[in-house]
Each structure stands twice: as C-alpha cells, then as structure tokens.
mmCIF file as gemmi writes it, N, C-alpha and C atoms, coordinates in Angstrom:
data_model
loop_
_atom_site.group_PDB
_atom_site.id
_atom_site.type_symbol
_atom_site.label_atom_id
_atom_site.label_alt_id
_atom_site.label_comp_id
_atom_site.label_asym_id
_atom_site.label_entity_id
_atom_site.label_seq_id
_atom_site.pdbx_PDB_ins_code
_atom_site.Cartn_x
_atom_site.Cartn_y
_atom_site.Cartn_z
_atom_site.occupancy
_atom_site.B_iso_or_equiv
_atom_site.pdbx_formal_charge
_atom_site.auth_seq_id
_atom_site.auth_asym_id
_atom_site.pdbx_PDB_model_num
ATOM 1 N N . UNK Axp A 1 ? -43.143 142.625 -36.687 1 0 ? 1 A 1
ATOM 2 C CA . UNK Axp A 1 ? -42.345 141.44 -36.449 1 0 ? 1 A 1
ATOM 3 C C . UNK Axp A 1 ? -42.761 140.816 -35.125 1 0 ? 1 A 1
ATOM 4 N N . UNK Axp A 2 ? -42.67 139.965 -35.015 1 0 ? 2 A 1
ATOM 5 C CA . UNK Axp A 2 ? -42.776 138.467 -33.864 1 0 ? 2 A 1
ATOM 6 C C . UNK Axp A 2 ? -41.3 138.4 -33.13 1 0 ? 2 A 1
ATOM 7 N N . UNK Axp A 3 ? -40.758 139.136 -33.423 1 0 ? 3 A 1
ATOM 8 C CA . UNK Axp A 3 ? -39.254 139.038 -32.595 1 0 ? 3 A 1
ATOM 9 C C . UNK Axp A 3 ? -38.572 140.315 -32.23 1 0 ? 3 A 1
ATOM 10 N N . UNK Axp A 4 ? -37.928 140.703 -31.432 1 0 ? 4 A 1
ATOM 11 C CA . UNK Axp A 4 ? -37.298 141.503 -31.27 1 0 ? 4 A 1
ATOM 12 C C . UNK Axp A 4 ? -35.896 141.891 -31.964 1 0 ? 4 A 1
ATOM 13 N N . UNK Axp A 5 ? -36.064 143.203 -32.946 1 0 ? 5 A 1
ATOM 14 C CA . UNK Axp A 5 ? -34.543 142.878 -33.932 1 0 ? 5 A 1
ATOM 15 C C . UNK Axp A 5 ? -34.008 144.313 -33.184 1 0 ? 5 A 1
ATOM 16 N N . UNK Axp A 6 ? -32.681 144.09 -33.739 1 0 ? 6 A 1
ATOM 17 C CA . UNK Axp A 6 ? -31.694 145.392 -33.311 1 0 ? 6 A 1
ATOM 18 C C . UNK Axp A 6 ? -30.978 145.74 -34.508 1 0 ? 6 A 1
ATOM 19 N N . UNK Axp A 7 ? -31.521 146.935 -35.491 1 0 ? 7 A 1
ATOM 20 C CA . UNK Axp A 7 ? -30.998 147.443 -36.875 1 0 ? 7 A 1
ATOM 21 C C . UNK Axp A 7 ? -29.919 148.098 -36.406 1 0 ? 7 A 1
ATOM 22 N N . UNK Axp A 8 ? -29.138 147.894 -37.135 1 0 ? 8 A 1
ATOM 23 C CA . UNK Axp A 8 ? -27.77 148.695 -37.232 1 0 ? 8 A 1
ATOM 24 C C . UNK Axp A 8 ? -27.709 149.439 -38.969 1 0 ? 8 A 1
ATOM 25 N N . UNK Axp A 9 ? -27.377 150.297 -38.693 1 0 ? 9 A 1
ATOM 26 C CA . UNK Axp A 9 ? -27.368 150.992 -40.456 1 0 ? 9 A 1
ATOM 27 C C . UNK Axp A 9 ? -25.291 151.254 -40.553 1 0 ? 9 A 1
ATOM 28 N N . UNK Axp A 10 ? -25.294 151.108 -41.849 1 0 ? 10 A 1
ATOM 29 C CA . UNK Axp A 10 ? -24.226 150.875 -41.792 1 0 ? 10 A 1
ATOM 30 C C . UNK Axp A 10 ? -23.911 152.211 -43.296 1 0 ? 10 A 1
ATOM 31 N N . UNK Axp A 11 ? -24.858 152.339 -44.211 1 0 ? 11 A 1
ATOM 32 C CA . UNK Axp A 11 ? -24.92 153.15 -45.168 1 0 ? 11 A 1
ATOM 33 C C . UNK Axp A 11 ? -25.978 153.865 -45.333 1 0 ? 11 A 1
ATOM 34 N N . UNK Axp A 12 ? -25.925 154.994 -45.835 1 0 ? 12 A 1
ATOM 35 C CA . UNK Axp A 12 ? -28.04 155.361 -45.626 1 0 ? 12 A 1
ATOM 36 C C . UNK Axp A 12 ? -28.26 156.15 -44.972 1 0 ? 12 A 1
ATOM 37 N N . UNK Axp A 13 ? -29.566 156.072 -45.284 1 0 ? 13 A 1
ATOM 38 C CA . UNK Axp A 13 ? -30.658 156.857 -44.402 1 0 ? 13 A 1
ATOM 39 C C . UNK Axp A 13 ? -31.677 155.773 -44.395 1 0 ? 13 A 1
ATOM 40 N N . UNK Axp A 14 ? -32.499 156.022 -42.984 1 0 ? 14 A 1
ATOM 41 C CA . UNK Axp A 14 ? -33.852 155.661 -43.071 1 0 ? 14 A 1
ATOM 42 C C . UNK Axp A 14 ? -34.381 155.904 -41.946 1 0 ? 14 A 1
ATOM 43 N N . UNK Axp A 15 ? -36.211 155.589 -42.329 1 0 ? 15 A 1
ATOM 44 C CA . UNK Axp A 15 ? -37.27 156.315 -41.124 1 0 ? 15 A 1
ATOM 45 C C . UNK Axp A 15 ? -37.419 155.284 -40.952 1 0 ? 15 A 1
ATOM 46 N N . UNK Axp A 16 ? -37.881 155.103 -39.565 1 0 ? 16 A 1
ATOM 47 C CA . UNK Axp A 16 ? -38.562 153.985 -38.955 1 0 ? 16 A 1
ATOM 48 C C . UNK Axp A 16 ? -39.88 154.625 -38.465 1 0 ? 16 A 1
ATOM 49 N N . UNK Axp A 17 ? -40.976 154.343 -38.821 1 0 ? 17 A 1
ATOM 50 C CA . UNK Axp A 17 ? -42.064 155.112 -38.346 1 0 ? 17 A 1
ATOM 51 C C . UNK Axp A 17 ? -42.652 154.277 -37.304 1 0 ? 17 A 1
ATOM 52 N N . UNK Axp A 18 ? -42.861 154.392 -35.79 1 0 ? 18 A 1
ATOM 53 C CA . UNK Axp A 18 ? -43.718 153.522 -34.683 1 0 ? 18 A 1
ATOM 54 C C . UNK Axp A 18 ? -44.59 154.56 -34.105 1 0 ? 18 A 1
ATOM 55 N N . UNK Axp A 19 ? -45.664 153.573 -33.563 1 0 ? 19 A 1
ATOM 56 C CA . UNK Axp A 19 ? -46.598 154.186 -32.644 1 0 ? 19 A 1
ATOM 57 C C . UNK Axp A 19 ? -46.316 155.823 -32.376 1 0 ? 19 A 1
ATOM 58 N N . UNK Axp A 20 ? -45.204 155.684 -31.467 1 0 ? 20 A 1
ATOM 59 C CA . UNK Axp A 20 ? -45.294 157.513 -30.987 1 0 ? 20 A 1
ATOM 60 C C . UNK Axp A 20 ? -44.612 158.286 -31.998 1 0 ? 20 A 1
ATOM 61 N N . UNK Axp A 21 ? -44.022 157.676 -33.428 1 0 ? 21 A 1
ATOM 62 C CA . UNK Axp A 21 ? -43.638 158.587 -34.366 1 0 ? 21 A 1
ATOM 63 C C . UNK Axp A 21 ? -42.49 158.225 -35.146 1 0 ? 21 A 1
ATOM 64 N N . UNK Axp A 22 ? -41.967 158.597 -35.873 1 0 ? 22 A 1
ATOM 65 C CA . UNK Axp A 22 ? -40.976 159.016 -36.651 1 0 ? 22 A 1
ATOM 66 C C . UNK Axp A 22 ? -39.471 158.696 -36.182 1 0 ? 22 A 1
ATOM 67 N N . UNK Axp A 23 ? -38.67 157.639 -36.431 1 0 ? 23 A 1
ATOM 68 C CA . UNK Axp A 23 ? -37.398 157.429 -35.892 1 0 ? 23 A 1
ATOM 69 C C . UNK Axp A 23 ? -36.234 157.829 -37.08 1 0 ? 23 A 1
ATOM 70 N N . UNK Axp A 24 ? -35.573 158.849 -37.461 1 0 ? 24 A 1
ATOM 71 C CA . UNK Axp A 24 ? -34.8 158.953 -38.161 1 0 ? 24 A 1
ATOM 72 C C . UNK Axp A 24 ? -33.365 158.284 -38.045 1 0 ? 24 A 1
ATOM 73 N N . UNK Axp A 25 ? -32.733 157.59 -39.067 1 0 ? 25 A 1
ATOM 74 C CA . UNK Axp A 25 ? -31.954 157.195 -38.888 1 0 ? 25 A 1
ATOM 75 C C . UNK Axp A 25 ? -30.836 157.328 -39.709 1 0 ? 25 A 1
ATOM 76 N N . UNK Axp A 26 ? -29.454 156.933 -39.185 1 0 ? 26 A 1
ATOM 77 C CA . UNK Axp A 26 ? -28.302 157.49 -40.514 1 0 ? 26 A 1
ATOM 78 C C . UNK Axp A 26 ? -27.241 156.73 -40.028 1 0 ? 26 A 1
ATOM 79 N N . UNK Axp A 27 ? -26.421 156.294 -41.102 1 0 ? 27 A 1
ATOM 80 C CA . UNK Axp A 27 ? -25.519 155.552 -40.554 1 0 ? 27 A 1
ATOM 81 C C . UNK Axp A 27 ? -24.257 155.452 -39.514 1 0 ? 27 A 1
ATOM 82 N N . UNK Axp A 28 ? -24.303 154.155 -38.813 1 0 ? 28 A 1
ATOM 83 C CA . UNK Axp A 28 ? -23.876 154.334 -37.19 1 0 ? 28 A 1
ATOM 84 C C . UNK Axp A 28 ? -24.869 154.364 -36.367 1 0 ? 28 A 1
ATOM 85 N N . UNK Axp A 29 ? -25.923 154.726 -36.769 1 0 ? 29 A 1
ATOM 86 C CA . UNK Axp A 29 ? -27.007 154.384 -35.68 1 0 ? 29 A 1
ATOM 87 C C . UNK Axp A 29 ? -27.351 152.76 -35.459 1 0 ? 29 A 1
ATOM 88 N N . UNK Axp A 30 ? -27.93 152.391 -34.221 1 0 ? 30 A 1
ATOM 89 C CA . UNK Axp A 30 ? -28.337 151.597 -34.022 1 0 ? 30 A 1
ATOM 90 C C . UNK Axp A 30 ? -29.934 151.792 -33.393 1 0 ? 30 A 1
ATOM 91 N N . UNK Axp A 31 ? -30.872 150.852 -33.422 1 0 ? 31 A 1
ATOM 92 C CA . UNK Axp A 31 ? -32.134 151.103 -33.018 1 0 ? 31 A 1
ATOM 93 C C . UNK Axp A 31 ? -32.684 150.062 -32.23 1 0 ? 31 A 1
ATOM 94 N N . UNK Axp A 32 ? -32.769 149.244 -31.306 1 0 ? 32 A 1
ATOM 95 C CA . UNK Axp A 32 ? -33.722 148.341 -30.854 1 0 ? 32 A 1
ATOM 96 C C . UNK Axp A 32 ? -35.251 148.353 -31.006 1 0 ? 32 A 1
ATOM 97 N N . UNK Axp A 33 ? -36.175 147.339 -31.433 1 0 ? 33 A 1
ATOM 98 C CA . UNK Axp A 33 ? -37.252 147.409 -31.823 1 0 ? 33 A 1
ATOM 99 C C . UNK Axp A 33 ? -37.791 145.756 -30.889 1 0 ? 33 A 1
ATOM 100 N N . UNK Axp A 34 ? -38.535 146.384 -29.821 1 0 ? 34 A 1
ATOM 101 C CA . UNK Axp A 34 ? -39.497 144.964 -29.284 1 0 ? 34 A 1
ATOM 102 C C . UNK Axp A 34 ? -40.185 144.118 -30.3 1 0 ? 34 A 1
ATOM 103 N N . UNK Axp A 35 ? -40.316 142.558 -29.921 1 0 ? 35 A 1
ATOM 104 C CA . UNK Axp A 35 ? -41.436 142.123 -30.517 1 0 ? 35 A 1
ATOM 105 C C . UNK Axp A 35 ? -42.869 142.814 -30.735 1 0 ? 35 A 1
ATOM 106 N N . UNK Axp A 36 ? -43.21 142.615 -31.531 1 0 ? 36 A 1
ATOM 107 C CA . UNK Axp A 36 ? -45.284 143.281 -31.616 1 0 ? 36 A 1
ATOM 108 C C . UNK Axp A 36 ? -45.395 144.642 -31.624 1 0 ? 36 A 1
ATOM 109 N N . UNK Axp A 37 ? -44.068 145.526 -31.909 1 0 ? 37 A 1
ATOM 110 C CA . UNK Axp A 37 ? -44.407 146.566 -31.752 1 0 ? 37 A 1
ATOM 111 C C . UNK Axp A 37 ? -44.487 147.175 -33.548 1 0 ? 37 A 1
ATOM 112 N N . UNK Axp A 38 ? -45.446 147.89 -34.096 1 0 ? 38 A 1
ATOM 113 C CA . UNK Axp A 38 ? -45.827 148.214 -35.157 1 0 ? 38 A 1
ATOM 114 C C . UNK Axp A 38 ? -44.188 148.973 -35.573 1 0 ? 38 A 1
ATOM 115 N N . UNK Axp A 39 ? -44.428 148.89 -36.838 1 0 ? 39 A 1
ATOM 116 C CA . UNK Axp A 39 ? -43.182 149.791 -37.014 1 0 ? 39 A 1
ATOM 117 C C . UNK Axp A 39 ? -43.315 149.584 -38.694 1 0 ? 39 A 1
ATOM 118 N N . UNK Axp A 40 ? -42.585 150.589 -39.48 1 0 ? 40 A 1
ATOM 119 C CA . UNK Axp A 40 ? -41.993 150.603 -41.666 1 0 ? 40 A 1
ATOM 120 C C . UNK Axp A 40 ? -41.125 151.608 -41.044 1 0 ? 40 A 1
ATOM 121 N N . UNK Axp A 41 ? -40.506 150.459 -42.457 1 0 ? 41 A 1
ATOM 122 C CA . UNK Axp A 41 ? -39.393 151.213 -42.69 1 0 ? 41 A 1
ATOM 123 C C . UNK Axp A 41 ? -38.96 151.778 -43.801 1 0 ? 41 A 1
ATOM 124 N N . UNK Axp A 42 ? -38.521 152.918 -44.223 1 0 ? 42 A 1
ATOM 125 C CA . UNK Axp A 42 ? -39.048 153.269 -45.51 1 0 ? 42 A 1
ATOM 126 C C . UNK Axp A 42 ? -37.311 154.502 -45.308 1 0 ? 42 A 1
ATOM 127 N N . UNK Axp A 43 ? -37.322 154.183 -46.798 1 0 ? 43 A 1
ATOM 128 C CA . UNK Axp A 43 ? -35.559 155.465 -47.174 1 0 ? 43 A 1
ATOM 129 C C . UNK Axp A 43 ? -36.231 155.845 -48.686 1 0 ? 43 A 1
ATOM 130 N N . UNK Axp A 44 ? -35.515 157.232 -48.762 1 0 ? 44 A 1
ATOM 131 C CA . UNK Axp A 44 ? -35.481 157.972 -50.248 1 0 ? 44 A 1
ATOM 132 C C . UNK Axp A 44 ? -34.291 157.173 -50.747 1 0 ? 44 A 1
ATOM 133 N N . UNK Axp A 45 ? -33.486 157.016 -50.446 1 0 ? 45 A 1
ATOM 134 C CA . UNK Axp A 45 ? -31.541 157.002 -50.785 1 0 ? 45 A 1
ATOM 135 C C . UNK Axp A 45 ? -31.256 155.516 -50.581 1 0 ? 45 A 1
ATOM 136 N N . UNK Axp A 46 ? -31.693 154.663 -50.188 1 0 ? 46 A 1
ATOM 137 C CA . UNK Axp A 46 ? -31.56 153.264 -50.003 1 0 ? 46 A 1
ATOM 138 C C . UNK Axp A 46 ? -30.651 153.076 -48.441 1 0 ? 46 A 1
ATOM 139 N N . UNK Axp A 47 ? -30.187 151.573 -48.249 1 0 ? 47 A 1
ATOM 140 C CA . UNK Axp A 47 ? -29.451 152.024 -46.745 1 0 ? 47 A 1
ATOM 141 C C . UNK Axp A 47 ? -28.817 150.312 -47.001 1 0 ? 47 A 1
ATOM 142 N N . UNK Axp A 48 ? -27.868 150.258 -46.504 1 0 ? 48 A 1
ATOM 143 C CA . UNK Axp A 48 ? -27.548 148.699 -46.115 1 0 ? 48 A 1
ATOM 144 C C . UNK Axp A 48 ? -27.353 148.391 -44.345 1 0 ? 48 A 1
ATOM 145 N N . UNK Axp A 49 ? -28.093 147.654 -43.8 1 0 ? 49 A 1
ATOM 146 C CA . UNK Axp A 49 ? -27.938 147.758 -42.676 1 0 ? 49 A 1
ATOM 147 C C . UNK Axp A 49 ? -27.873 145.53 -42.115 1 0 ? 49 A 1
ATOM 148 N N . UNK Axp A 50 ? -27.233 145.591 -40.742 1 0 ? 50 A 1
ATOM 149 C CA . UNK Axp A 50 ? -27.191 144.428 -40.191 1 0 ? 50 A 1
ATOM 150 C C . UNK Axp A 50 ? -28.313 144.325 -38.889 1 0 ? 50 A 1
ATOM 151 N N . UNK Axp A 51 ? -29.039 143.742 -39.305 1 0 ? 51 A 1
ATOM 152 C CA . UNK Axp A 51 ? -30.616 143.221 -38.573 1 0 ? 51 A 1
ATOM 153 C C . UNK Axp A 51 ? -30.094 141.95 -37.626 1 0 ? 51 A 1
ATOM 154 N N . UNK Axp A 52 ? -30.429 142.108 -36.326 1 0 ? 52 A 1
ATOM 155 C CA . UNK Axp A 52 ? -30.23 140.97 -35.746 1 0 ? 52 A 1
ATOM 156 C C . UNK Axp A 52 ? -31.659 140.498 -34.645 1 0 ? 52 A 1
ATOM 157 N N . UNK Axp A 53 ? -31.905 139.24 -34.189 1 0 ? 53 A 1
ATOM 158 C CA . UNK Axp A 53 ? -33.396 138.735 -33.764 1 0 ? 53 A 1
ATOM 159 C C . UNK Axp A 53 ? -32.528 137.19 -33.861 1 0 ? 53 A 1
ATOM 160 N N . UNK Axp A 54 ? -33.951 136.779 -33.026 1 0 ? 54 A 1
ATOM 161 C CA . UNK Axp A 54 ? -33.979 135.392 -32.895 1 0 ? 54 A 1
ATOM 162 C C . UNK Axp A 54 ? -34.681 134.678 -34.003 1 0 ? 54 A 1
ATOM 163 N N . UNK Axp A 55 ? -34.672 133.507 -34.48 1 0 ? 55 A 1
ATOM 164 C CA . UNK Axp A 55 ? -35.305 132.525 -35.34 1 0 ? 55 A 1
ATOM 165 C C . UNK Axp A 55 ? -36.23 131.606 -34.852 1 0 ? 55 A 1
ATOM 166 N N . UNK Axp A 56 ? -37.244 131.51 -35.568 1 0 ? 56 A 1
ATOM 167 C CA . UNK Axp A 56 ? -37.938 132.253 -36.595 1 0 ? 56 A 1
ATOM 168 C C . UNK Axp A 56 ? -38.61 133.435 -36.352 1 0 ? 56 A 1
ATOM 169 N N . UNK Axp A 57 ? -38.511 134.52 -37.691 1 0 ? 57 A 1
ATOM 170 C CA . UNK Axp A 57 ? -39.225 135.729 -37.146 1 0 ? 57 A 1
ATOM 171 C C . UNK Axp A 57 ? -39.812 136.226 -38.393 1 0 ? 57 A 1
ATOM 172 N N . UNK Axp A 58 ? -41.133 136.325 -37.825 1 0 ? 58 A 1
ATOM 173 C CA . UNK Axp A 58 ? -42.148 136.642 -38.781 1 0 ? 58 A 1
ATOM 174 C C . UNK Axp A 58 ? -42.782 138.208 -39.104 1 0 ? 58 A 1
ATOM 175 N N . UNK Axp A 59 ? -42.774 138.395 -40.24 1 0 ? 59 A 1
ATOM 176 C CA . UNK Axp A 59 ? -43.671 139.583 -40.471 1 0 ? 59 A 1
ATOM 177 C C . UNK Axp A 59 ? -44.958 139.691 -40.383 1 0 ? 59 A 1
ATOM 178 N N . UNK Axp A 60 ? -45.817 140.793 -40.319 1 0 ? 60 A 1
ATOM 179 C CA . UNK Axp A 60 ? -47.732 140.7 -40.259 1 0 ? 60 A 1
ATOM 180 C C . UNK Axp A 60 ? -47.768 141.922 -39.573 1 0 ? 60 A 1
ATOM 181 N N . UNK Axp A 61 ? -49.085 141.828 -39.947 1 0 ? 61 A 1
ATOM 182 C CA . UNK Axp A 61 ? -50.215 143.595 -39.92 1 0 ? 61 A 1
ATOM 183 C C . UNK Axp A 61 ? -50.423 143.046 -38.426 1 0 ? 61 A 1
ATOM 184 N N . UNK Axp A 62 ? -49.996 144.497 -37.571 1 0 ? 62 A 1
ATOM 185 C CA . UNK Axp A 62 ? -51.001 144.108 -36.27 1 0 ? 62 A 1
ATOM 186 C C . UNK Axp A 62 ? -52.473 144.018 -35.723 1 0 ? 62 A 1
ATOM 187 N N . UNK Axp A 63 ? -52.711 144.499 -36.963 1 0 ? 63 A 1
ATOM 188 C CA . UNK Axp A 63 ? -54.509 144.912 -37.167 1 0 ? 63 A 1
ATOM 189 C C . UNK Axp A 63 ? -55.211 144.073 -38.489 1 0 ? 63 A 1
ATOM 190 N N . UNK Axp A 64 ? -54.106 143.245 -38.767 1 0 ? 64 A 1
ATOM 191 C CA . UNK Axp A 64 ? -54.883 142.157 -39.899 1 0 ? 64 A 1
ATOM 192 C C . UNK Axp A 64 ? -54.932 142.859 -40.968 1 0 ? 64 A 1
ATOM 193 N N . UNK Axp A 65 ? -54.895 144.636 -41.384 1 0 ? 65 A 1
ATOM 194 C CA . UNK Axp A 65 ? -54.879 144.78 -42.494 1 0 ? 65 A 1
ATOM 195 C C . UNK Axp A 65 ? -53.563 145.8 -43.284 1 0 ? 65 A 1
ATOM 196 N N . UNK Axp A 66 ? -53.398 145.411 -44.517 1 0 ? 66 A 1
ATOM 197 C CA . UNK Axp A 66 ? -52.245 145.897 -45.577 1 0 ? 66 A 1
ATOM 198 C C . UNK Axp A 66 ? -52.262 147.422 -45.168 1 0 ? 66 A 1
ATOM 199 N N . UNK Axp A 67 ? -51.229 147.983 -44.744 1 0 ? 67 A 1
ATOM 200 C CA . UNK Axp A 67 ? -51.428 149.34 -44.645 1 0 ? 67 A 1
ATOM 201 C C . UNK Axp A 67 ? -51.423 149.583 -46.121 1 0 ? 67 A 1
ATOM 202 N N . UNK Axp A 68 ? -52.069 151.011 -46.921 1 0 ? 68 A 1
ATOM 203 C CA . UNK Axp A 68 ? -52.148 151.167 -48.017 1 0 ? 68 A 1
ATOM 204 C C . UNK Axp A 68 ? -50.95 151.621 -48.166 1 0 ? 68 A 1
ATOM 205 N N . UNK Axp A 69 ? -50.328 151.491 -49.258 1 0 ? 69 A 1
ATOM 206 C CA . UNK Axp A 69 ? -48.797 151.852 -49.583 1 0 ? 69 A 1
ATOM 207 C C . UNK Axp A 69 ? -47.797 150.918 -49.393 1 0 ? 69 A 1
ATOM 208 N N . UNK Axp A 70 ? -48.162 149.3 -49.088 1 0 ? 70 A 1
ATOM 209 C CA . UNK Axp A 70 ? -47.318 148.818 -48.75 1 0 ? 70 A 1
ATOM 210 C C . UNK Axp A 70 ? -46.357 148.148 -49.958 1 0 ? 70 A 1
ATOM 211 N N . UNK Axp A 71 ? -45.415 147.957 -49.817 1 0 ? 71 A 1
ATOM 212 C CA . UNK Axp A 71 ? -44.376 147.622 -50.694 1 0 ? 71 A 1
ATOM 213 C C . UNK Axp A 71 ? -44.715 145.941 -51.204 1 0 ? 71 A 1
ATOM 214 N N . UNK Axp A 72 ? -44.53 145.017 -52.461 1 0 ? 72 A 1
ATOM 215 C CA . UNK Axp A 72 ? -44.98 144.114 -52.77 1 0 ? 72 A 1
ATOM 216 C C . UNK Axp A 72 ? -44.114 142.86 -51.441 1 0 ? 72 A 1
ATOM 217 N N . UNK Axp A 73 ? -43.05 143.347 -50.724 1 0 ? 73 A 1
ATOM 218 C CA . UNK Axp A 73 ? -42.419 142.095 -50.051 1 0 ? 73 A 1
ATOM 219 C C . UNK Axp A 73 ? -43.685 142.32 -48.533 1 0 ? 73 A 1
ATOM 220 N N . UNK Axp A 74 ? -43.996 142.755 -48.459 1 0 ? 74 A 1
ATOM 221 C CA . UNK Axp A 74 ? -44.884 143.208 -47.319 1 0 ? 74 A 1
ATOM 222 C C . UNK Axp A 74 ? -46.179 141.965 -46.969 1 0 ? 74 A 1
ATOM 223 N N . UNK Axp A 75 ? -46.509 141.633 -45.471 1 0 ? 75 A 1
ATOM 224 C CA . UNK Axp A 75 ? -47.47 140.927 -45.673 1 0 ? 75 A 1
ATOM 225 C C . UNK Axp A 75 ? -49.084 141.159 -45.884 1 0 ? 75 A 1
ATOM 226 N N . UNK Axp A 76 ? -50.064 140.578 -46.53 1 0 ? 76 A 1
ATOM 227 C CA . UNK Axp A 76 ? -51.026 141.029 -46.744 1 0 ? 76 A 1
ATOM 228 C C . UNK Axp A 76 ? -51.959 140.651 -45.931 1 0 ? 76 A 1
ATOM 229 N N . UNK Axp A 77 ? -52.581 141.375 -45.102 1 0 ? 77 A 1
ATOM 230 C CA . UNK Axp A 77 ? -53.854 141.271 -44.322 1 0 ? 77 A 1
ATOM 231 C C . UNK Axp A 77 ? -53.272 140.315 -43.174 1 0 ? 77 A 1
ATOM 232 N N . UNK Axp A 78 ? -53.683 139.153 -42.46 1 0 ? 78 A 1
ATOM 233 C CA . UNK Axp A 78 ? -53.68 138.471 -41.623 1 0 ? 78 A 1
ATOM 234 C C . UNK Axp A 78 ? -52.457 137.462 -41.666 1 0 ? 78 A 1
ATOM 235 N N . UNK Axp A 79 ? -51.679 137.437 -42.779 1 0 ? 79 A 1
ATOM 236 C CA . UNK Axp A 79 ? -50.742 136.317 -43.374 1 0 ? 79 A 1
ATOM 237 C C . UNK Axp A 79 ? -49.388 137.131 -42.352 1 0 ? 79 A 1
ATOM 238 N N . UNK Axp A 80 ? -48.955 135.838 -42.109 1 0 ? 80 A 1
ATOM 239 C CA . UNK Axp A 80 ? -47.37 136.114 -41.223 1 0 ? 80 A 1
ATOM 240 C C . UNK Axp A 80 ? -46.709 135.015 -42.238 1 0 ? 80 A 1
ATOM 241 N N . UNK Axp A 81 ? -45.329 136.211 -42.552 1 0 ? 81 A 1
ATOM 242 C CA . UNK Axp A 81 ? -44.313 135.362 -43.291 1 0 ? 81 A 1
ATOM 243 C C . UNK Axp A 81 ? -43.098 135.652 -43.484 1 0 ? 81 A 1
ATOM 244 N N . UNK Axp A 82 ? -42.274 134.984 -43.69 1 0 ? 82 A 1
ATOM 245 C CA . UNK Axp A 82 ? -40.654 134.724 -43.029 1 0 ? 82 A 1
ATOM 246 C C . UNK Axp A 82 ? -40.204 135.964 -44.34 1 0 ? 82 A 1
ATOM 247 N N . UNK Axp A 83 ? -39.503 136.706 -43.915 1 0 ? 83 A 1
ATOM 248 C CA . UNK Axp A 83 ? -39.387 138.075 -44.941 1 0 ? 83 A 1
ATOM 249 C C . UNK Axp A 83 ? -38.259 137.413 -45.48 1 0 ? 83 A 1
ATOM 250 N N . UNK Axp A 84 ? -38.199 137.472 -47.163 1 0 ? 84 A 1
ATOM 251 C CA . UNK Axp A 84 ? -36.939 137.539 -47.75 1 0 ? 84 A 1
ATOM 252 C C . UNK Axp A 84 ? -35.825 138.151 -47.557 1 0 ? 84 A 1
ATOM 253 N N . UNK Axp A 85 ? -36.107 139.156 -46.863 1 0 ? 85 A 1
ATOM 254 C CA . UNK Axp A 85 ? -34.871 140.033 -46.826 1 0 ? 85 A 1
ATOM 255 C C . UNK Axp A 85 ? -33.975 138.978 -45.017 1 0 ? 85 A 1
ATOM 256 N N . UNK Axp A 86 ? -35.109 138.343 -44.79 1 0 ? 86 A 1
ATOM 257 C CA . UNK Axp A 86 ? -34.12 137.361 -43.604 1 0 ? 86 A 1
ATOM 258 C C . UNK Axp A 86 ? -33.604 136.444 -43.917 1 0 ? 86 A 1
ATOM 259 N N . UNK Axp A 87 ? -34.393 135.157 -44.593 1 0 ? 87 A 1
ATOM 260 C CA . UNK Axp A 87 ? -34.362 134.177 -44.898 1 0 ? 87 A 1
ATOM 261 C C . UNK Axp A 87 ? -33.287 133.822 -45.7 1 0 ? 87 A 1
C-alpha cells in the first residue's frame, strides 16, 4: 500500500506477513502498517476487520512483480490499484 492503514480485527484470525516476519493476529488486536512497507495478508478462518488510511490508497508489488500465490483481487506486476475491498 501507498498509505499508511491501521487494521483493527474485530472477528478472526489473521497473518500479516512483513519484511522481518510473521504478525499473528486475533481479534481485538490492532496493527499499524507504514506506507511502502511490503506486507499479505492471509487467514485459514476468514476475519472481519476495520481498515483505516488516508485517500487515495493504492495497492502494488514493491518489486514490480506478482508474488506467486497471489489471490485474483491482488495487483499484477507494476499496476497500482484502488483495492475493492476499499473502494
């Protein structure tokens, strides 16, 4: 992301995987996440959570390419785009 969001989980589980590793999460947690900093997010169990950031905020590969495994809402290669799940 291009913006700085602050996830709140409210149901769930989920990983946040960044640079130095593995962020587990469960509901009641909250997480801050800088702009430009790499990060997926990925649950077995699903999660409903409240995402907050400034507008407009874009998704994209920091390295220009699709990590393999990526999910179809995900951006591909060099493309930055306004995620459905915001918009």
């Amino acid at each position: 992301m291009d913006v700085e969001q602050i996830w709140t989980l409210l149901t769930g589980t989920a990983t946040v995987t960044l640079p130095d590793g593995p962020v587990p999460l469960t509901a009641g947690d909250t997480l801050a996440l800088p702009d430009t900093l790499a990060r997926q997010i990925a649950t077995a169990d699903g999660f409903t959570a409240i995402v907050a950031g400034p507008s407009p905020a874009h998704a994209y590969n920091p390295d220009a390419v699709t990590p393999e495994g990526a999910c179809g809402l995900a951006p591909r290669d060099a493309e930055r785009l306004l995620p459905p799940w915001i918009a």
